[in-house]
Structures are given as C-alpha cells and as structure tokens.
N, C-alpha and C positions, 0 to 999 in steps of 0.2 A: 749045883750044876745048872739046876732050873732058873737059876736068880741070874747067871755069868748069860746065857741063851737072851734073856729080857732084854739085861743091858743091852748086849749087843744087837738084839731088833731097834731097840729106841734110838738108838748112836745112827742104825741104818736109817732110821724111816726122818730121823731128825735132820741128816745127813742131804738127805734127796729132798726135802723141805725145803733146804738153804737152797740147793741148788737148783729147784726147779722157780725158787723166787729171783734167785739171782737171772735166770732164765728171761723171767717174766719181766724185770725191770729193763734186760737190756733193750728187749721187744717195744715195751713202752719207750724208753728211749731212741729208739729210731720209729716210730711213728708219730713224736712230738716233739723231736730237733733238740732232744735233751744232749748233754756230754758236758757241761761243764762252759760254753761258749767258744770251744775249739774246734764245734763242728763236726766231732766227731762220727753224731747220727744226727745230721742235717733234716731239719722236717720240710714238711712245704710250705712254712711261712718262714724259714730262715732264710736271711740272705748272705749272700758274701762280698767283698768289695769285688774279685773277681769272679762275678755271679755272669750269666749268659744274657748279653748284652738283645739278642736277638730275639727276648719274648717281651722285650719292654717295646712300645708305641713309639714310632720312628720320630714324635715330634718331641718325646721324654729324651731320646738318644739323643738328637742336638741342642738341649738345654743342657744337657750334663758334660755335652764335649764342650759347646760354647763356655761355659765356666771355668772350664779346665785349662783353655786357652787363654781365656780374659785373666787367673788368676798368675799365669805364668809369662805373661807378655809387658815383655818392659821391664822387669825386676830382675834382676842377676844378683847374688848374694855369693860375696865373698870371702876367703875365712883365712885367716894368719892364724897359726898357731908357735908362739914364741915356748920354746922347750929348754929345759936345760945346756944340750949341745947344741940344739937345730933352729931355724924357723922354716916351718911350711908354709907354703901359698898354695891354697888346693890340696891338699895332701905331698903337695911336691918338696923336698929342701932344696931352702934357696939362699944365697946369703942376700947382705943387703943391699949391695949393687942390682943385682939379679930380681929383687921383692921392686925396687925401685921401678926398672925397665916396665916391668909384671904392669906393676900397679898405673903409670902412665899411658901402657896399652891398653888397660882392660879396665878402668874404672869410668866412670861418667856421673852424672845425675842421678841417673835411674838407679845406680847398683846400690848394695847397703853392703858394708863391711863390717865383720865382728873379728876382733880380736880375742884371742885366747892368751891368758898364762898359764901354761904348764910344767910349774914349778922351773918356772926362767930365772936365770941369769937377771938381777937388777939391773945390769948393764947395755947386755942385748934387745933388754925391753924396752929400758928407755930408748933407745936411740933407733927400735922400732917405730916410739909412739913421736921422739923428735921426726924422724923419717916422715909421720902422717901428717902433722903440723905443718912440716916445710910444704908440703904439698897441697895443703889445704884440705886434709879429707877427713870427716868427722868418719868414727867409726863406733862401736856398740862393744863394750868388753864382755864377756861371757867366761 
C-alpha cells in the first residue's frame, strides 16, 4: 500500500513538472516572438507585412509606398487559362470570339500574358495559341 501512495506522488509531482515547464516555455515564447513564424507570440523584434505603418519615420513610409507604385505601374498581367470544357480570361469563361474582343481591348506593350494548360483540349489550345499568333502577341506558358 505504501509503494501504490509513492507511485502516485511521483506521477503527481512529475505531472506539475511538465506542466509548470510547459508553462514556462509558453512565457518564454511570447517574450521572444517564438511560435514557430506564425506569429503566434509576436516579440518586439518581430515584424509583420501588416505591421503598424505609423511607428516607422515618415521618410521610411514613402520609400516603401514609392516602390510599391513604381512596381505596379505600367505592368498589367494577364492570364488565359485553356481547361478541358472552358477557357478563362481573368478567371472569367469566355469563348473565343469573346478572349478575342478581351484581348484587343486590354492588351498593349506594357501587359505580359501567361497562358495556362489545364489539361485542355489539343484543339481548343491550339487555336488559342493560333488566336495569339494572329494577333501578334507573345505570351509566357505556365
């Protein structure tokens, strides 16, 4: 009876061991931005992409907008995706009349096109990629 009493102190005191370590790691964890890089206990050297724009130097804030514009201006990227029944332009289905209208409104110089096969139709692909040819427009397969 005296031996069952033991076990069952050791199981106790072993027990609040774990736990009071488990305790202490979380602690540590949120005072050094531990979690694994999901942020979960952010420290004060971690940052986020949507981190508080407002404690950074206002000449920092428009270097980082100014880029953000420079990187986005002039460049429009376009996407066909040719699918078995479909093709999209933009996520939209379109057929090929329709990719056609699309493509003489909204392409130019500046834009890049990628084309997708998603497990298409040889036929419908082709006469996507005749479709680009006629028109003269290089495009980027993905």
């Amino acid at each position: 009876m005296d031996q069952k009493k033991k076990k069952r102190s050791n199981h106790a005191v072993r027990n609040t061991a774990l736990g009071t370590a488990v305790v202490l790691m979380l602690l540590a964890g949120g005072m050094y931005g531990l979690g694994g890089g999901k942020d979960l206990f952010p420290g004060k050297g971690s940052s986020t992409i949507a981190g508080n724009m407002s404690d950074m130097p206002s000449d920092q804030k428009n270097e980082l907008t100014d880029e953000a514009e420079l990187e986005g201006a002039g460049e429009q990227i376009l996407q066909i995706i040719v699918s078995e029944d479909s093709i999209l332009y933009n996520g939209t289905p379109v057929s090929i009349e329709e990719l056609e209208e699309h493509l003489l409104k909204d392409y130019d110089d500046a834009t890049e096109l990628e084309v997708h096969d998603d497990h298409a139709i040889k036929a419908e692909y082709d006469e996507v990629q005749l479709l680009l040819k006629r028109l003269g427009i290089q495009a980027t397969e993905g």
